[in-house]
N, C-alpha and C positions, 0 to 999 in steps of 0.2 A: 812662759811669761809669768809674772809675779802680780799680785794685787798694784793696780793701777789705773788712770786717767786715760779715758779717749779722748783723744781733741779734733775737733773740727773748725779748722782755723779760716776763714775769708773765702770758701770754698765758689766759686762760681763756675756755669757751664750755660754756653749757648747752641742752640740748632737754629743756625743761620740768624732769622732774624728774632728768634723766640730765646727770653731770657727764662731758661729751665731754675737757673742757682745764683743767685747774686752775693756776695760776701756772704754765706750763710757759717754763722760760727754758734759754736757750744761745744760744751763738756760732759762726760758721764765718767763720775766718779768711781769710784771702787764701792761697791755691795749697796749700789744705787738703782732703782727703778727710774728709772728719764719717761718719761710720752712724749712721742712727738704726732702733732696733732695739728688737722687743716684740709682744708678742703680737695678734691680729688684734680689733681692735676698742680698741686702748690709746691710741689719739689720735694716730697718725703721720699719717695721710694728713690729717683735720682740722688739723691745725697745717701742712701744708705747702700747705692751702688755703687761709688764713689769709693766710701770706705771701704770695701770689699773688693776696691781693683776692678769692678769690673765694667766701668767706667770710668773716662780719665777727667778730669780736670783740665779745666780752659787755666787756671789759678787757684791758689790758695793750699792747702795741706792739712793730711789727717798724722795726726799723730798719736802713739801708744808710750805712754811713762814719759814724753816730752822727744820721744824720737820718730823720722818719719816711718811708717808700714809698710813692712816689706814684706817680701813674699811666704816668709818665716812666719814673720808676725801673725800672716792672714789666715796662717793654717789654720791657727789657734782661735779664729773666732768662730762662732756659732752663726751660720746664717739662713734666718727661713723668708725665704721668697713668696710674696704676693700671691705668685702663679703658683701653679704646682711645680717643683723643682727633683720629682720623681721618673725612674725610671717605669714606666706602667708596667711591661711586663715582668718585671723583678720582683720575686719574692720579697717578702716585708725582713724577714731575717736576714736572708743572703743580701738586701740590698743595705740595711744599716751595716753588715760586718762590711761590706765591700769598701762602705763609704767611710767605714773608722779606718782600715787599712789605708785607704788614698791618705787621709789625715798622720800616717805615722806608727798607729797601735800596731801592733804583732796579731797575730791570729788569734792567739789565746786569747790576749786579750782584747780584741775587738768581739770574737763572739761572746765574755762577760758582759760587756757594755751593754751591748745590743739586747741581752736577754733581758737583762737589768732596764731599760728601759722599757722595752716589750712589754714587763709587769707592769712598771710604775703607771705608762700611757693605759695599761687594759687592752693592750691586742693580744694577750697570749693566744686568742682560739683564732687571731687571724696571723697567726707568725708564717704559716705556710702559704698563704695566699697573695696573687698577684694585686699590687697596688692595685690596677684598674680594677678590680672586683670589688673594690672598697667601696662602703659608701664615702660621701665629702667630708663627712666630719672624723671618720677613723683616716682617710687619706690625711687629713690636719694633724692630726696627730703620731700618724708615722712623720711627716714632717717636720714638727720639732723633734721626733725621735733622733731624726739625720742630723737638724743644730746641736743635738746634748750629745749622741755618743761619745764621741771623740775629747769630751768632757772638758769644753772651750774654758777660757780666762776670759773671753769676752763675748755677749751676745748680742745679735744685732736682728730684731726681729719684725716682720715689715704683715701689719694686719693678721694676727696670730692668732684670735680668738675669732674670724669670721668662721660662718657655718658651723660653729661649736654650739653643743646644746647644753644647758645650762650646769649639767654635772659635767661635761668636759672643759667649760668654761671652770670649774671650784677646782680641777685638777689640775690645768695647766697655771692659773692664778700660784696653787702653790706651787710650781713648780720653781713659776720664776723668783717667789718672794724665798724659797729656800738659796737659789741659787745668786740670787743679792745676798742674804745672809752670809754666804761662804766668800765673798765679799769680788763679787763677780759684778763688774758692771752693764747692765741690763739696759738696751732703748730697745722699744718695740714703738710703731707705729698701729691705732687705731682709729675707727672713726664711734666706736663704743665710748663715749665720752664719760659716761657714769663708771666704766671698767676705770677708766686710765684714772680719775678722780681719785677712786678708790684706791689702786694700787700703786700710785708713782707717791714717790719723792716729788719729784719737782719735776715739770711740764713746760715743754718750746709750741706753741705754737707759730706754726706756717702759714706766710701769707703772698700767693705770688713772687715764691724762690726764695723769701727773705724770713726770716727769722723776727716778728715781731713783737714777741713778748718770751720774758723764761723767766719760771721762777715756783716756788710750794703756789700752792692752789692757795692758801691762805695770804700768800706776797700777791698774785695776783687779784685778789680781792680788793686787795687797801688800796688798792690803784683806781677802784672803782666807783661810784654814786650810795650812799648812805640810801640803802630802803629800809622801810616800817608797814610792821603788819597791826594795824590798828582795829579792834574789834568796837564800835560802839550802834547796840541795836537801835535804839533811840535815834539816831543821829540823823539829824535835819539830810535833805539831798544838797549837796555841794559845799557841804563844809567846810573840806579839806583843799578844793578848787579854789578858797578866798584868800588862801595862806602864799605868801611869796617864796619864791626857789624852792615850791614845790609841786608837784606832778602826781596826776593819781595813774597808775600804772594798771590797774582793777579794783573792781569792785564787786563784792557778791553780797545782798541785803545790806547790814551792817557791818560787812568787813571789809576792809578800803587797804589794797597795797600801795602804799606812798615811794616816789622815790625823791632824797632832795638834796640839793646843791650844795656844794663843799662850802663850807661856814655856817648853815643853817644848822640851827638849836632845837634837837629833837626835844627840848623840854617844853618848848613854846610850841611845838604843833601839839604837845600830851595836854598844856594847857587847854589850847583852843578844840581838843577833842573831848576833853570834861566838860565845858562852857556848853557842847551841844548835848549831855547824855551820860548817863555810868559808863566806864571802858572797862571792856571786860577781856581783853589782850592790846597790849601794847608791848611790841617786841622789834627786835631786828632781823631782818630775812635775810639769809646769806647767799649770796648765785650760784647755782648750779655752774660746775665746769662748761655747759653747753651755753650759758647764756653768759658767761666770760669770752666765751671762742668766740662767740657772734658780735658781740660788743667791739673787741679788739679785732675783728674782722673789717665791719663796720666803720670802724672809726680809721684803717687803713684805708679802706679804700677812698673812701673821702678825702684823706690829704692825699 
C-alpha cells in the first residue's frame, strides 16, 4: 500500500438490543496521529475491530485510498489489541519473526525486523524469554513490536500506552510520531488524555457508539465557553457574581476563574475587576483535552 487515507464511513453494529456503533464515520490521513477518545464501553475498540475484519459490520464501510479492505489490505496494517494478543509461551524473537512471516516477509527478512525492533523497544536482554515471564509493561512493548514488524502503511492501535512507565511511554510516543512522519497513518485509542493532547493531530471523540465531535484540539476549543483567569488581591467577595453571562467556575483568595457567554466583552469584566482592586493577571485559560471530553460528553448526553 502507498501513503493514503483510512475511511470509516457510517459504520454501525448491534448485539440484539444494544447499539455498539451507530453511523460512526472519520478519517485518518496520511502521516497523521488521529485519538480516538471516550469512555469505556463507547465503541472504540468495536470500530477498530471492524476495520481490522475481525468484526463484521451490521452497515456502513472502511475504506483504504477510497477502496473497500480486503484481505491484502489488512495484512498491511499494524494492529495492537487492548488484550494481550500474544502467544505466552513464545519466545519474544521467535514469536515477532513468526508473526512478520504470517505478514508476507521472508525469513531473512523477518529476523532483521524483529531484531531491529527488539533494540528500538529495549528487549534485547529479553529476546530469549517467554512472553509470560515478562513483566506488563515489556509484554506492551513486545506488542507493538508484533504491530511494527511487518513495517505496516497503516496503524491501528487500541490503548498503547497503558501500563507503560513514563520512559516507555517517551519511546513509544516517538515511535509513533516517527512513523506519522514517514507518512503513515496512525489512530490509537487512549483514555491518557494529556498523552493524546499532546501527540494527535486531531482527536474524535466517542459517545455511545457515535462520533460526537472531531477536530485539532485547538477546533475543539472554539466550540467552547470563553474563561478568564483574573487575579485581583484586593477584590471585594462577589464581584465577579454581579456581572451578567458570567459564571465563577473557582476561586482561591484573589484569583477568580470566570467562565462567560458567547457575546460577553471580556473588556467590561477587566473593567469591572479594576473598579474593585489593582489586577495583577487577567488572561484567558485554555481546557485541558479532559475537560473538553467531559463537556462534549455532557452536553451529549443531555440531548
Amino acid at each position: 500500500m502507498a501513503e493514503g487515507v483510512l475511511e470509516i464511513d457510517r459504520i454501525s453494529k448491534r448485539y440484539g438490543q444494544v447499539v455498539a456503533l451507530q453511523d460512526m464515520s472519520f478519517d485518518v490521513r496520511a502521516g497523521e496521529l488521529f485519538g480516538f477518545v471516550g469512555s469505556n464501553g463507547a465503541g472504540k475498540t468495536t470500530t477498530m475491530r471492524i476495520a481490522l475484519g475481525v468484526l463484521a459490520a451490521d452497515s456502513g464501510e472502511v475504506r483504504w485510498n477510497g477502496k473497500p479492505i480486503d484481505l491484502d489490505t489488512r495484512r498491511r496494517i499494524g494492529y495492537m489489541p487492548e488484550e494481550r494478543g500474544l502467544y505466552p509461551r513464545m519466545k519474544v524473537l521467535d514469536q515477532l519473526v513468526y508473526l512478520a512471516e504470517l505478514h508476507g516477509l521472508g525469513t531473512n527478512e523477518a529476523h532483521r525486523s524483529a531484531e531491529n525492533w527488539i533494540a528500538r523497544l529495549s528487549l534485547r536482554d529479553r529476546r530469549g524469554d517467554e512472553v509470560q515471564k515478562l513483566s506488563l509493561g515489556n509484554q506492551q512493548r513486545v506488542q507493538l513490536a508484533a504491530a511494527l514488524v511487518h513495517e505496516p502503511d497503516v496503524l491501528v492501535l487500541d490503548e498503547p500506552f497503558s501500563g507503560l512507565d513514563p520512559v516507555a511511554v517517551d519511546v513509544m510516543s516517538g515511535v509513533l510520531r516517527e512513523k506519522a512522519a514517514a507518512g503513515v497513518p496512525v489512530v490509537f485509542s487512549s483514555h491518557q488524555l494529556d498523552l493524546v493532547e499532546r501527540l494527535c493531530d486531531r482527536v474524535g471523540i466517542v459517545s455511545n457508539g457515535t462520533l460526537v465531535a472531531c477536530g485539532t484540539v485547538d477546533e475543539l476549543r472554539a466550540g467552547g465557553a470563553t474563561r478568564l483567569v483574573v487575579e485581583v488581591p484586593e477584590a471585594r467577595n462577589g464581584w465577579a457574581a454581579e456581572l451578567s453571562g458570567v459564571r465563577v467556575i473557582g476561586s482561591d483568595g484573589g484569583r477568580t476563574v470566570l467562565e462567560l457567554d458567547q457575546g460577553v466583552d471580556d473588556q467590561a469584566v477587566l473593567q469591572a475587576a479594576l473598579a474593585t482592586g489593582p489586577v495583577h493577571e487577567f488572561s484567558r485559560q485554555r481546557p485541558s483535552l479532559m475537560e473538553l471530553f467531559r463537556n462534549v460528553v455532557t452536553e451529549e448526553r443531555r440531548a
